[in-house]
C-alpha positions in Angstrom: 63.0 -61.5 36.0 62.6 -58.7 33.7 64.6 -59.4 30.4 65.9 -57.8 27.2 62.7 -58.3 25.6 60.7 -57.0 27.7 61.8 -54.4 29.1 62.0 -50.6 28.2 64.7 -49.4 26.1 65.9 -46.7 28.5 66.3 -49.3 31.7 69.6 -50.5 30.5 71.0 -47.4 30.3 69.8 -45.2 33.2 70.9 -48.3 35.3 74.3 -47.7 33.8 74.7 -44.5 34.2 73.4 -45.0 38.2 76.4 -47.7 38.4 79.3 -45.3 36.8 77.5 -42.6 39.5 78.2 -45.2 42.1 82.0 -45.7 41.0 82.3 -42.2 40.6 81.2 -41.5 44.4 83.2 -44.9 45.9 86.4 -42.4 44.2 85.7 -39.4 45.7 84.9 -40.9 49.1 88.0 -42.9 48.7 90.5 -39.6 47.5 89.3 -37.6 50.6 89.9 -40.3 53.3 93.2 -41.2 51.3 94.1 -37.5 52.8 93.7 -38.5 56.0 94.3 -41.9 56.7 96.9 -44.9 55.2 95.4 -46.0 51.4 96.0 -49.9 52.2 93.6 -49.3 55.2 91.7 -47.6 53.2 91.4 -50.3 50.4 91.4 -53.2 53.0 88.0 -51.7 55.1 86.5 -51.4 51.6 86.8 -54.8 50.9 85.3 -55.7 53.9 82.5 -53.4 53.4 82.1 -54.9 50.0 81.9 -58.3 51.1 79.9 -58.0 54.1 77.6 -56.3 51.7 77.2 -58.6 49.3 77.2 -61.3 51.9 74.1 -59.8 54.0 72.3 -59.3 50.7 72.4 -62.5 49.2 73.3 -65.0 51.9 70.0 -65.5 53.3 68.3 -66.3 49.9 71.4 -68.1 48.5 72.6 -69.9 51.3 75.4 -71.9 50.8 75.3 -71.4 46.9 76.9 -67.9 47.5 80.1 -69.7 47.6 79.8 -72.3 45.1 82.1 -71.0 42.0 82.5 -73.3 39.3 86.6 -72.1 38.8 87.8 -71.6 42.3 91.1 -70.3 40.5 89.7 -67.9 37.7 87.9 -66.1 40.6 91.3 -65.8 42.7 93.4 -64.4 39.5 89.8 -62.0 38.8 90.0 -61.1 42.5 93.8 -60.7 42.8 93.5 -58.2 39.6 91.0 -56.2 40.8 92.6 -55.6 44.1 95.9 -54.7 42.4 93.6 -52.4 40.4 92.1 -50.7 43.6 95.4 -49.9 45.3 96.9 -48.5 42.4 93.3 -46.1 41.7 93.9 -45.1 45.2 97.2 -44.4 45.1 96.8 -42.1 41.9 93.1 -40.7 43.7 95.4 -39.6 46.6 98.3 -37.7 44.3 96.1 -36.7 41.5 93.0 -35.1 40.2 89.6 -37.1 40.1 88.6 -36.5 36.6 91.8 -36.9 34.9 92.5 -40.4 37.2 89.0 -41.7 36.1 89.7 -40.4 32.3 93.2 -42.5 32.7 91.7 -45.9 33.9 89.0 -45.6 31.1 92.4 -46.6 28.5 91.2 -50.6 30.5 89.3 -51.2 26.8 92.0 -49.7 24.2 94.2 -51.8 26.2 92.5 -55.1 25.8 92.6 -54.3 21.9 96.6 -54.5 22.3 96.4 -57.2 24.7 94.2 -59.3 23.3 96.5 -59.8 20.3 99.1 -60.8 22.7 97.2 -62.9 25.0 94.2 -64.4 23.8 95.5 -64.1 20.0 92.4 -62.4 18.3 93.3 -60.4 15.7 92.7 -56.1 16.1 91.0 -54.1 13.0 92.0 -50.9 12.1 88.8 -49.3 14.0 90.6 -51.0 17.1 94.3 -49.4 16.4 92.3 -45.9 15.9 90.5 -46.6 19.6 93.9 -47.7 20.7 95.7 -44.1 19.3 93.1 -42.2 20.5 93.7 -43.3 24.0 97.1 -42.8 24.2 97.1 -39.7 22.2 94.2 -38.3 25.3 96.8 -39.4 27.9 99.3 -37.4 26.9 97.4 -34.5 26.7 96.7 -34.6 29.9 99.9 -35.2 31.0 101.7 -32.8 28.7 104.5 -31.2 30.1 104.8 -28.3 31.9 100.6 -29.5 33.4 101.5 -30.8 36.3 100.5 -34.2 36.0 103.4 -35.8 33.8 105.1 -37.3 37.3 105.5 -40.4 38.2 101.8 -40.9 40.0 100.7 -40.9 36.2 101.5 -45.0 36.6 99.3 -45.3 39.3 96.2 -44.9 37.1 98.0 -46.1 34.0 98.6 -49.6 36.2 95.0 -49.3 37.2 93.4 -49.9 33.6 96.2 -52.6 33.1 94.8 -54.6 35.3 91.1 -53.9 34.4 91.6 -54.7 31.3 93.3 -58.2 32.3 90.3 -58.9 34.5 87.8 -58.5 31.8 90.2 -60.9 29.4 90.5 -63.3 32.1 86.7 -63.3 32.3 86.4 -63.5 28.5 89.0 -66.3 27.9 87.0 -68.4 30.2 83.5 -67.2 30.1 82.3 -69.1 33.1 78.5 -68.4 33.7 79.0 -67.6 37.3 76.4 -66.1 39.5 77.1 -62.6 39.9 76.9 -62.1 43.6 79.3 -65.0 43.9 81.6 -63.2 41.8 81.4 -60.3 43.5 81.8 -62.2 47.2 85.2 -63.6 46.0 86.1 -60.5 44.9 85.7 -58.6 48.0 86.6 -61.3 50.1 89.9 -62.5 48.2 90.5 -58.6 48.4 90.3 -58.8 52.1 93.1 -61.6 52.5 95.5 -60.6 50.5 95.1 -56.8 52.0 94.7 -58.2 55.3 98.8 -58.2 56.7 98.8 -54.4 55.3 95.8 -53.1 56.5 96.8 -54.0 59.9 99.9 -53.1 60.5 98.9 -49.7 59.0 96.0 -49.6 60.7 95.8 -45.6 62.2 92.5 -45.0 64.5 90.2 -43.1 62.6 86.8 -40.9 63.3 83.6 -42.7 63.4 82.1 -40.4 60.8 85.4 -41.2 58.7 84.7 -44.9 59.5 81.2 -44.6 58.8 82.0 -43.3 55.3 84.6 -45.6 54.4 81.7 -48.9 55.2 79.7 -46.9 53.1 81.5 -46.7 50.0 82.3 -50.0 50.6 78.8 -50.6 50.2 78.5 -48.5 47.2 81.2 -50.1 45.4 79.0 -53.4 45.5 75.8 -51.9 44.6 78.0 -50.1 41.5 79.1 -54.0 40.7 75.3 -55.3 40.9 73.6 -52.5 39.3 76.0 -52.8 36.0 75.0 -56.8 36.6 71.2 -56.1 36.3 71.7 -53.3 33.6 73.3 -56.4 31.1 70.0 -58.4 31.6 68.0 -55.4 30.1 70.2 -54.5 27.4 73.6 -55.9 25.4 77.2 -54.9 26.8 77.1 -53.6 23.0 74.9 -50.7 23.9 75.9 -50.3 27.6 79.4 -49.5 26.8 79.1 -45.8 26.0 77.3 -45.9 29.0 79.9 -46.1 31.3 81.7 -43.2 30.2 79.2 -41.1 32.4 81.6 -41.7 35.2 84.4 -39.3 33.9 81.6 -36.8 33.8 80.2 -37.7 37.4 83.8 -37.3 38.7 84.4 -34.1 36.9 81.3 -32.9 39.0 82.2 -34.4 42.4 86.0 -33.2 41.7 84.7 -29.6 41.4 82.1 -29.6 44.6 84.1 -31.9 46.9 87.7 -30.7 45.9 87.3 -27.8 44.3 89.4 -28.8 41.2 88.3 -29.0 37.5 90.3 -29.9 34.2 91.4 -27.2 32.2 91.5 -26.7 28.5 93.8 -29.3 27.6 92.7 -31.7 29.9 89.5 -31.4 29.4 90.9 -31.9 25.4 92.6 -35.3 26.5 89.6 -36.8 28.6 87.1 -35.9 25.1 89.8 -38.0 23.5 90.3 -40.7 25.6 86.2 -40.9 25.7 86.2 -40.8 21.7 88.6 -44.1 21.8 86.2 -45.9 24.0 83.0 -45.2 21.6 84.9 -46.2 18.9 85.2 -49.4 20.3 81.5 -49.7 21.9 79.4 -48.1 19.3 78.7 -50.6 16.5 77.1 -47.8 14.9 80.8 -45.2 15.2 82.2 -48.5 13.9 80.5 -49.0 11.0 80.8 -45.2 9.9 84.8 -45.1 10.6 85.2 -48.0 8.6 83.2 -46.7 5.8 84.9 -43.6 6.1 88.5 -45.7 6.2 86.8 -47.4 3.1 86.4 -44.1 1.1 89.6 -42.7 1.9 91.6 -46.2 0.2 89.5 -45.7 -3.4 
């Protein structure tokens, strides 16, 4: 297999930026059936989808290794956050816009910074508390008042990247070398039972081309999760970081064909924010100048 080494400096990145396309697309898929049909069916089929995926992909190479985990419970308390994630994204996809959602759930790393301290006890530098103002600061610009978007769905996004960023310091407290296609069966599929009772009894016939659409998001959520898996093997989560951040601008664009709606001025203003917090924290080379600039400013 190709590594860092070895391989071109642009293949990290382009794969990336084709993974934060594929989340972008499994949001705008899921915001225009969430119109139509009830969101825990929604969520629940996607899990499926996901798994089945992942399932047909892998299984016949894999075998029964697909399902060997080395921490049966780390993957349950991974799989049970990122399932709380997806129903609140879904929720806040179906009451709010797609950019400004997207720009909200991007606060997942300035709220590992504060978390961290908390949880895992690492200590934050003052780059980190910048990140961490900057993010909040973006948020409320885009839900200033009198904009339309300071209501209660704001939580719905805001209890998104709370649980993102507990599922990446779950991973890191443990960093279990698991394969990554067995992460992302457990995932699906411990999204699947614990959606299961819901996604039944809420179950409302749908079209098949609505059908259709929701197995394929389904499918594109796990080719998003792979593609971000093969992106780290050509280049350091250091310099992938900024990366992701392509997927508030990939769901600006969808927002404006598919919907019709695009951020105005100020929200616009708060997503650059919010985006400015995140390279703060993933851009060794922003870091370094901040905190020569933070330097100069205490002579």
């Amino acid at each position: 297999m190709t590594t860092e080494k070895s391989s071109p400096p642009w293949l990290g990145p382009v794969l990336m930026c084709g993974a934060s396309l594929c989340f972008a697309m499994l949001d705008a898929g899921t915001k225009y059936l969430a119109a139509h049909y009830p969101l825990m069916q929604i969520v629940w089929v996607r899990y499926m989808a996901q798994t089945l995926a992942v399932a047909l992909i892998f299984a016949p190479a894999m075998g029964r290794q697909l399902l060997m985990a080395h921490r049966y419970g780390i993957q349950l308390l991974r799989g049970l956050c990122l399932c709380c994630g997806s129903v609140f994204v879904i929720n806040g996809l179906a009451r709010l816009p797609l950019a400004e959602t997207t720009a909200i759930v991007f606060l997942a790393p300035v709220l590992i910074v504060m978390l961290s301290g908390l949880l895992l006890k690492e200590k934050a530098r003052t780059m980190d508390w910048l990140a961490v103002g900057c993010g909040f600061i973006g948020v409320l610009i885009i839900a200033r008042p009198g904009g339309g978007l300071l209501t209660w769905a704001i939580l719905f996004p805001l209890g998104s990247a709370l649980c993102n960023a507990l599922y990446q310091l779950v991973t890191r407290s443990v960093r279990a070398s698991e394969h990554a296609a067995t992460s992302n069966f457990y995932t699906g599929l411990i999204g699947v039972l614990i959606l299961t009772p819901w996604g039944v009894s809420d179950w409302a016939p749908m079209q098949t081309m609505d059908f259709m659409l929701l197995l394929g998001i389904g499918g594109i959520a796990s080719v998003g999760h792979l593609t971000i898996t093969y992106a780290l093997l050509h280049a350091p989560a250091t310099k992938l970081g900024v990366y992701s951040y392509a997927q508030i601008l990939w769901a600006t664009i969808l927002g404006g064909l598919i919907f019709g709606t695009l951020p105005d001025t100020m929200a616009w203003l708060g997503i650059l924010v919010i985006t400015l917090g995140g390279l703060v924290l993933s851009v060794p080379q922003v870091q370094k100048i901040g905190a020569a600039i933070l330097r100069s400013g205490r002579r």
